[in-house]
N, C-alpha and C positions, 0 to 999 in steps of 0.2 A: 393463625397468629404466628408471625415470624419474629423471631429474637435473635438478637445479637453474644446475647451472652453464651460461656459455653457450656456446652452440656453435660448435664450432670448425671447420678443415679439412675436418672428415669431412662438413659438411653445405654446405661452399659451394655445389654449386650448387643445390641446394632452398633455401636461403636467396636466393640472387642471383635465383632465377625468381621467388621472394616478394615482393621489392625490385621488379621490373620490373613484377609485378600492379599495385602499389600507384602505381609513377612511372606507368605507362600507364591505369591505372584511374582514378586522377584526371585526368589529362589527355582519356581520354574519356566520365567527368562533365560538364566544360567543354563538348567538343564536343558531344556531347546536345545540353546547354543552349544552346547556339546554334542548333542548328535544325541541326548537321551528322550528321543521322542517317546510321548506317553509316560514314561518314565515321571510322576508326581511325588512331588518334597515328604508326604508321608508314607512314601515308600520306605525311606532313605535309612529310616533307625532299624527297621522290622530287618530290613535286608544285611545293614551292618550286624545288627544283634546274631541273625542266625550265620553267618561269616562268621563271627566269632565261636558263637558257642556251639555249631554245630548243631542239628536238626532239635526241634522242640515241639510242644506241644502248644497250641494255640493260647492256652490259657499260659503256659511259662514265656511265652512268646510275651504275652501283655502285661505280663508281673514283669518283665523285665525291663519292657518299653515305658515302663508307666500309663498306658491306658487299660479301659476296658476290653471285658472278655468281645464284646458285641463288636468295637472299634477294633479289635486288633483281627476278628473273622472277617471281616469285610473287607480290612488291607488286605489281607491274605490272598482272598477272594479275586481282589482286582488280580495280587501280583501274580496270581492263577490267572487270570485269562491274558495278562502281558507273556507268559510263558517265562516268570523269574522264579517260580515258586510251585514246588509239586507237593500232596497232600496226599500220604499213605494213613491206614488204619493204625492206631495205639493198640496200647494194653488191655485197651476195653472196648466195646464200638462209640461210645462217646466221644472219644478222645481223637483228633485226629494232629498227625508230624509232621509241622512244614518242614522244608528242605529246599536247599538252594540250587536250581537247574545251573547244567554247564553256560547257559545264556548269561544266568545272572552273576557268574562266578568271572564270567568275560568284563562285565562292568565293573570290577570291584576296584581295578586302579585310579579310573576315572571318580567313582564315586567318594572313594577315599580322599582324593585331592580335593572336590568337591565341598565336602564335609568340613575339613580343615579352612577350606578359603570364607562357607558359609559359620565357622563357628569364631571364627576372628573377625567376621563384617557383623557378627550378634555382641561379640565383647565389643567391638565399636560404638555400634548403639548401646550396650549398657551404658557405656562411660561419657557417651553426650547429655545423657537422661539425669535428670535430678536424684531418682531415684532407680537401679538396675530392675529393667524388667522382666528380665529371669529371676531374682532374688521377690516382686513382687509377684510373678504368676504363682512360684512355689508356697509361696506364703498363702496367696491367695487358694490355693488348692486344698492345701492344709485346714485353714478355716471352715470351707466347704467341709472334708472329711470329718470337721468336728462336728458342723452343725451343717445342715444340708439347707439350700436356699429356700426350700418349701418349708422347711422348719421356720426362717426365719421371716416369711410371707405371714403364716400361721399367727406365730407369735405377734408382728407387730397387727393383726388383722382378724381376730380369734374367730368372728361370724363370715368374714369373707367365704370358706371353702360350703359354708350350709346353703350358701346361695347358687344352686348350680342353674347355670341360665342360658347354656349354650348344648344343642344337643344335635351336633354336625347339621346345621343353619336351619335347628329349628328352635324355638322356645319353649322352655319347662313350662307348662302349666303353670297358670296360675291358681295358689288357692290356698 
């Protein structure tokens, strides 16, 4: 059934993945075009942060970026195999220190100007929008941190989670 009208709740997050193609597909258009091959837009904060503050540890790395421990190893991980980013042992064997390679230390002029051009093409689009969509992701994060979306699945849905009926493409018994 096809509809006209637009879509609501029921599609936020295939819309919001839509939005993040489009914010990070142009931004790595841009980079392309600079000569930053492989080089992808979630690189950009991990590699500024540790520019700044000098070497860190994976988890201060993601307290600092604002994501997760899991999300910020992963960046890491790529910016490891691009050769922008080396990982020595910490204080403990848990812990491991990214650190910025002389490679990536080559890019920081570019990246900086970069930064600047994509964070004033973001206040652009805030200020077309009825309402600033940095001022609503934050919000909307926030929210989350209070009450988690499965919480709030649960609550409006209290027997949904008793009914498990998918068991990697097979079906729960019935009984």
């Amino acid at each position: 059934m096809t509809s006209t009208a637009e879509p609501g709740p029921e599609l936020l997050g295939t819309r919001l993945r839509h939005l993040l193609e489009l914010l990070d597909g142009g931004v790595a258009e841009v980079e392309a075009e600079l000569g930053l091959v492989g080089f992808r837009p979630r690189f950009a904060p991990l590699v500024r942060t540790l520019a700044a503050a000098g070497p860190l540890s994976i988890r201060e790395l993601a307290n600092a970026v604002g994501v997760t421990h899991s999300a910020a190893s992963q960046t890491v991980a790529q910016l490891v195999k691009q050769g922008l980013v080396t990982l020595s042992p910490g204080a403990d064997a848990r812990q491991r220190i990214a650190r910025l390679t002389p490679k990536a230390r080559q890019l920081l002029p570019t990246l900086e100007t970069e930064w600047v051009a994509v964070t004033e093409a973001a206040r652009e689009l805030d200020a077309e929008l009825p309402y600033p969509l940095s001022r609503l992701v934050e919000e909307a994060l926030g929210a989350l941190r209070r009450r988690s979306m499965r919480e709030r699945v649960a609550a409006v849905a209290p027997d949904l989670l008793a009914r498990r009926t998918w068991h990697g493409g097979e079906h729960a018994p019935e009984g």
